[in-house]
C-alpha angles and dihedrals in degrees: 000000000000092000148024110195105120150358099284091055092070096054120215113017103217088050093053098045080045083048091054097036087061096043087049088060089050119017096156092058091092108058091116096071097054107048114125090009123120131206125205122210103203105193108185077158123043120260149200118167090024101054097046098035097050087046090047098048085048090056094054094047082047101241125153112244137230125177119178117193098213109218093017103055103028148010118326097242140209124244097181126088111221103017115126110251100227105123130069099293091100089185145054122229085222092063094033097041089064090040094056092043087051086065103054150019102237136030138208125191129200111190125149125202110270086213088220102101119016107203082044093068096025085064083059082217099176095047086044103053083050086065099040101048104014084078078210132100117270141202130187124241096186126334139185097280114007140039107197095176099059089042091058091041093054084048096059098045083048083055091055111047109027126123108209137037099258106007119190108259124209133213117192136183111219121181118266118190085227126055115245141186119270088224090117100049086042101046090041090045085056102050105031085057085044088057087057092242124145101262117191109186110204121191141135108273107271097052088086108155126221104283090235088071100037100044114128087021120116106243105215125170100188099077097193080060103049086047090064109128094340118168098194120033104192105178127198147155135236154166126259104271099201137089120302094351096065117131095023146128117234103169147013094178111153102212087083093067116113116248140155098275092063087039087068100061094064126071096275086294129201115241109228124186133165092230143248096096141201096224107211093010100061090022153355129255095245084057110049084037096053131111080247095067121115099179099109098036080048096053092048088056093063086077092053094046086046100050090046088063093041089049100053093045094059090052096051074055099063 
């Protein structure tokens, strides 16, 4: 595997959620792969489970470390061709981008939207120029418009709790005082219809997602609605996706958060979300606190999703 960027980049899906399940049994059983290689985190955006979980997968598979804090631990750098470099970005990513490859084996980039200019982040510029100049394989730890991690991840703990061959599986919008990308319910819509799961997407009438993530999903504004008989309830803001409006925020109306009265419509369903939460905005404290809850066993999988793609890089490497 030369990238991680997407859904398609991890094959078929059943043999790659077999694949974690097994490195999940047995996640020191790889060392060898990854001795006298080194892996590079690349945060141009804070972290907290991807940080940890991706290190930590690194460590199991015994590969040497390296995390670099753009814009904290080196030079601000610059992501544009042909812009004169007069203000305070003191290097370019097309110098940095080869130097950094020529110190590991294997990088991982971490780089949200900046919701100013949509065709902008939906390029995915700065991940892209990381595969085209590093020379190394790269994953992505959160892009513009997609987190494929966390979406594996969410798959796996799906795997592993559900109830029924194919449940229905919800995705809700829920307000948020900040506006945020809409990388996770994209990312989620693709591969959960790519799971062949049944995928109902819930959300006020202007958070329609770009149709190439949500194609094969049930759009369904009543969310009381959409939470009929659901077996998974996987909540999330984000900003508006079309036209002028991208990047904003429509709406903070609180009767989208997820509580226990809406709870009680589905089939006894599992609350899913990618963390950090809003506690009391996405969603209420009974909820997150109930036996119901996957948070947690969703976080820890971040380690397992993390460490299949790892995995399968450094053996692309041998």
């Amino acid at each position: 595997m030369k990238k991680f960027t997407c859904v398609e980049d991890i094959g078929p899906l059943k043999e790659a959620i077999e694949e974690a399940l097994e490195v999940k049994r047995n996640r020191f059983s790889y060392k060898h792969l990854g001795e006298n290689k080194t892996l590079l985190m690349i945060f141009f955006n804070s972290s907290l489970r991807t940080r940890l979980s991706t290190q930590k997968a690194a460590m199991n598979l015994g590969m040497n470390v390296m995390v670099l804090d753009v814009n904290q631990g080196a030079w601000k750098l610059e992501t544009e061709r042909g812009v004169v470099m007069d203000g305070d970005k003191a290097e370019h990513l097309l110098e940095a981008i080869p130097v950094m490859g020529s110190y590991c084996d294997i990088i991982g980039v971490r780089s949200f939207a900046s919701l100013k200019d949509r065709n902008e982040d939906y390029e995915e510029r700065v991940i892209e120029q990381f595969i085209k100049y590093s020379g190394r394989p790269v994953f992505s730890m959160e892009a513009a418009t997609r987190h494929p991690l966390q979406s594996f991840a969410d798959l796996i703990t799906i795997e592993e709790h559900k109830r029924t061959e194919r449940p229905k599986v919800v995705l809700t919008w829920a307000p948020h005082p900040k506006a945020l990308p809409q990388a996770v319910a994209n990312s989620f819509a693709e591969w959960v219809t790519k799971g062949d799961y049944e995928l109902v997407i819930t959300h006020p009438k202007g958070y329609e997602l770009d149709e190439k993530f949500t194609r094969g999903a049930t759009i369904e504004y009543d969310q009381r609605k959409a939470f009929e008989g659901a077996d998974f309830v996987y909540a999330k803001n984000w900003s508006a996706y079309e036209g002028e409006n991208y990047g904003k925020v429509l709406s903070t109306d609180m009767d989208w958060i997820v509580d226990s009265e809406k709870m009680a419509l589905t089939n006894n369903a599992f609350f899913m979300h990618c963390l950090p939460v809003r506690r009391n905005m996405i969603v209420t404290d009974e909820v997150i606190e109930a036996p119901t809850s996957l948070v947690i066993p969703e976080a820890a999988n971040r380690e397992i999703s993390a460490q299949v793609v790892l995995k399968r890089m450094l053996e692309g490497l041998q």
